[in-house]
N, C-alpha and C positions, 0 to 999 in steps of 0.2 A: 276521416282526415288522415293525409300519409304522415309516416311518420317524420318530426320537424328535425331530428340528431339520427344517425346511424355513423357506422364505424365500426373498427374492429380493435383485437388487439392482438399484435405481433410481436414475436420473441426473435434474437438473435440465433439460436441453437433450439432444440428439447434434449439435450444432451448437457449436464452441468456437472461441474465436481463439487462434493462438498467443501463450504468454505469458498469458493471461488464468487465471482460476479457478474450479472446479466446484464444486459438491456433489454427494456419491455415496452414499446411503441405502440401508443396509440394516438390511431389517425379514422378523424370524425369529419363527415360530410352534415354542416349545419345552416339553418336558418340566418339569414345575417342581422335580424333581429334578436333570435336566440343572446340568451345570459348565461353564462354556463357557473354552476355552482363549482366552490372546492369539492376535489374530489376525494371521498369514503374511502380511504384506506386501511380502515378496520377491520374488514374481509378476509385481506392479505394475509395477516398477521393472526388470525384467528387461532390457528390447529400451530404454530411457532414453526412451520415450517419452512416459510419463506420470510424475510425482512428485508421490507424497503430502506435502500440507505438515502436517497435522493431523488427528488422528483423537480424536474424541470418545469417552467411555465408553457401556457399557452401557446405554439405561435403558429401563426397563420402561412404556411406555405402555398397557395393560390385561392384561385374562385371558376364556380363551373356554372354560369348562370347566375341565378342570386343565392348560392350554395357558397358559403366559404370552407375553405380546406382546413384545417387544424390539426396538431400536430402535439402531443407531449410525450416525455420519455420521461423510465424510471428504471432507476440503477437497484437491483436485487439479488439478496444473496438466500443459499439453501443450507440452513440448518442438520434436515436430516437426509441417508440416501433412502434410495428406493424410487418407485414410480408414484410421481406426486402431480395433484392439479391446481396450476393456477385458479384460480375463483373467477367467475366473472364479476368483473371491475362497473360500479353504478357509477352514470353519468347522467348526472342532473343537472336539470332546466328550466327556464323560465323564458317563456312565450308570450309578453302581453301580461295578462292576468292568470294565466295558467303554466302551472309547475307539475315537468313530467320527468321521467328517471327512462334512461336507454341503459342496457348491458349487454358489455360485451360477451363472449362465448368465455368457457372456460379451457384453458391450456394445459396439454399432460405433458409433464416434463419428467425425466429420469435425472438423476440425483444420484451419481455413483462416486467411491472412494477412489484416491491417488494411490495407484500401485506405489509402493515405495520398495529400496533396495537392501535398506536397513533396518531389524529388526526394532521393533518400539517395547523397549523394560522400563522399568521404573527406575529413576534416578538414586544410585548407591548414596549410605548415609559419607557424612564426612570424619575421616577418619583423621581422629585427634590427635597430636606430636607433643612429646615431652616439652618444656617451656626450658629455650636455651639463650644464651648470651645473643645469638643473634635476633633474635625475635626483639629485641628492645634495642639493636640500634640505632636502626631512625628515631627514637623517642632522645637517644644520646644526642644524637646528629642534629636535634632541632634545639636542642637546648645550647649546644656550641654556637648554634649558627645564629640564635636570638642572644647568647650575648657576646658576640664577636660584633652582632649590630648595631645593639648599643653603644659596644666602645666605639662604630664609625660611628656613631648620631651623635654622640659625644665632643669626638675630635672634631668634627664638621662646626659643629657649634661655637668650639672653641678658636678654630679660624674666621671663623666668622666669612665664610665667604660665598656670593653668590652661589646659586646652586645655577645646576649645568641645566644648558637646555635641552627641552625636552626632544628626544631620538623622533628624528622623520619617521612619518607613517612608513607602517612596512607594504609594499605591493601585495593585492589580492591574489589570494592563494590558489591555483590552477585546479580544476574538477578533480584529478587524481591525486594532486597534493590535500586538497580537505578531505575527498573520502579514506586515503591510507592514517591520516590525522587523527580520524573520526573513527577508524576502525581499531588503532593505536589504543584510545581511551577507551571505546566499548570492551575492549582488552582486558584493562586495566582494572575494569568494573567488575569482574569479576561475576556477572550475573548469575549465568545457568550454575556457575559453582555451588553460588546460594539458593539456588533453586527457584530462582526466578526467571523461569524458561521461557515463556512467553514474552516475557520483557525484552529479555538478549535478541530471541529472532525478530520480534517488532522493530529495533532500533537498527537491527543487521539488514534485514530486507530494505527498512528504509534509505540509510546510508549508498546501498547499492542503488534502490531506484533514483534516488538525488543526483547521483554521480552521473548515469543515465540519461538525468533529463539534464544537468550541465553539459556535460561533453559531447551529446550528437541532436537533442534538441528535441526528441521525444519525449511525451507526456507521460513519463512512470510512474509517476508521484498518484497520473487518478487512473492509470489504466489496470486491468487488471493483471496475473502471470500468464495466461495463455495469448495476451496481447501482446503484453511485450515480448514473450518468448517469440510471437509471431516477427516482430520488428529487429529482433537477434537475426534467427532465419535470415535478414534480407539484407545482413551484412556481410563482410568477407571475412567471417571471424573461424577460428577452428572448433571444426563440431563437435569434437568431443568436451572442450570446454566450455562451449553453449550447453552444450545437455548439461555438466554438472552446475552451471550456475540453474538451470532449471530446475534440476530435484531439489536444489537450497531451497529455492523459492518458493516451488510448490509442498516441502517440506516444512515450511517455518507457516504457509497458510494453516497445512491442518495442526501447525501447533497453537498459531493464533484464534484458530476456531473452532477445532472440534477437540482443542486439550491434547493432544498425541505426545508423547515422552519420548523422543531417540536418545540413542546411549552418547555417550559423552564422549565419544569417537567421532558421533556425525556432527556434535558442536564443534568439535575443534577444526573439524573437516569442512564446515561449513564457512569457518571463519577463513581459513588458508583459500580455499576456490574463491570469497571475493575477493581478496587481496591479490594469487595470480590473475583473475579476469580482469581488475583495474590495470597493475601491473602492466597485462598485455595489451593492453589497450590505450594506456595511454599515450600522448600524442608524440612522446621521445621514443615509440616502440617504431615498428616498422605499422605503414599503414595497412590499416585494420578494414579499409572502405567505409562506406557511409553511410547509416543507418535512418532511409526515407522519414520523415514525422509520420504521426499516427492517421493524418486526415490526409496525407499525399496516397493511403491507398486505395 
């Protein structure tokens, strides 16, 4: 009997950086009786070298006869470099009374490091300061300011007088005005100081892809860096300042994934490049052109 599933399965690239993110399509020519089971993703993950971050449902893009078309994606990232193979992926079935498993072929993909410009050392210890008058002003400053309050909560009391109405909503805050806001207080946090290096570029890339997907309408938020860098490209922006928001980018991925440490030159350097790219870009700047969505290409 032929067989009742066949299909394949197709990768966007065989070329990936570590840390970075795929897409992996498969597309099955089935039985329109066919049941198709959840699919074994155990495979994948076996040797740690690829993880699936998302996997899409079923869905039916045509019919060839009494064959329908089907269709799922899965979003996967590469742990280690080198030359690695996808697995082939089991898809299981049910026919009637009979339960069968089709596989796909296995994919060789390469798995190579981001050239980087900046030296990666380990994060210097922090280096202690005598303890001076200043170090405890704000501790002065809050103590005046709570009871300076008092004394208003007091007189207020003693007037006895309606309290003011409450201040009009303030107007929502423009894509560049919340990411300089946003980038203000990751500031302020002081992260990679404390050596929470991972954390500072998580929340920095973020901030940047947010701004991104507010201000031209592009999906940064699920695309990956060589997406979006691709949807940079396709605006009228200056290339030298697309390339450095790109090594932040691609810089803070291998921090977030393969652990990398740049010196504390490339953190502050990191933080200044998205502040002039929002900066120039936003919309009180000179126009920047206009950066197509991700599915217009």
């Amino acid at each position: 009997m032929a067989a009742q599933v066949t299909g394949k399965a197709i990768v966007d690239s065989t070329h990936m950086l570590i840390g970075d993110q795929m897409r992996l399509r498969i597309e099955l020519s089935a039985d329109k009786d066919a049941v198709l089971e959840p699919l074994d993703l155990s495979v994948v993950s076996a040797d740690s070298t690829f993880e699936i971050l998302n996997e899409s449902r079923w869905d039916t893009v045509g019919t060839t006869g009494d064959k329908l078309r089907l269709q799922k994606n899965l979003l996967f990232i590469a742990w280690d470099s080198g030359l690695h193979r996808m697995p082939p992926l089991p898809i299981a079935y049910k026919l009637g009374m009979r339960t069968d498993t089709f596989f796909t072929l296995d994919i060789p993909i390469q798995v190579d490091l981001p050239k980087l410009d900046t030296a990666l050392v380990d994060i210097k210890p922090i280096i202690e300061e005598p303890i001076k008058l200043e170090d405890y002003i704000w501790y002065i400053i809050g103590v005046a300011a709570l009871v300076m309050l008092l004394a208003v909560v007091r007189y207020l009391r003693k007037r006895k007088k309606l309290p003011p109405p409450p201040p009009p909503p303030s107007a929502p805050l423009l894509p560049h005005e919340l990411a300089l806001r946003q980038l203000d207080e990751l500031e302020r946090q002081e992260l990679w100081q404390r050596g929470e290096v991972k954390g500072y570029h998580s929340s920095l890339t973020f901030i940047v892809r947010e701004y991104l997907e507010n201000r031209y309408g592009i999906q940064a938020l699920e695309q990956t860096t060589d997406e979006i860098l691709q949807q940079l490209r396709k605006g009228d922006f200056d290339v030298s300042l697309s390339q450095k928001l790109g090594d932040v980018l691609q810089t803070a991925d291998l921090v977030k994934f393969a652990k990398a440490m740049p010196t504390a030159e490339f953190h502050e350097q990191a933080m200044a490049t998205a502040r002039a790219f929002i900066l120039e870009t936003k919309p009180a700047a000179a126009s920047p052109g206009t950066i197509p969505p991700a599915d217009a290409q």
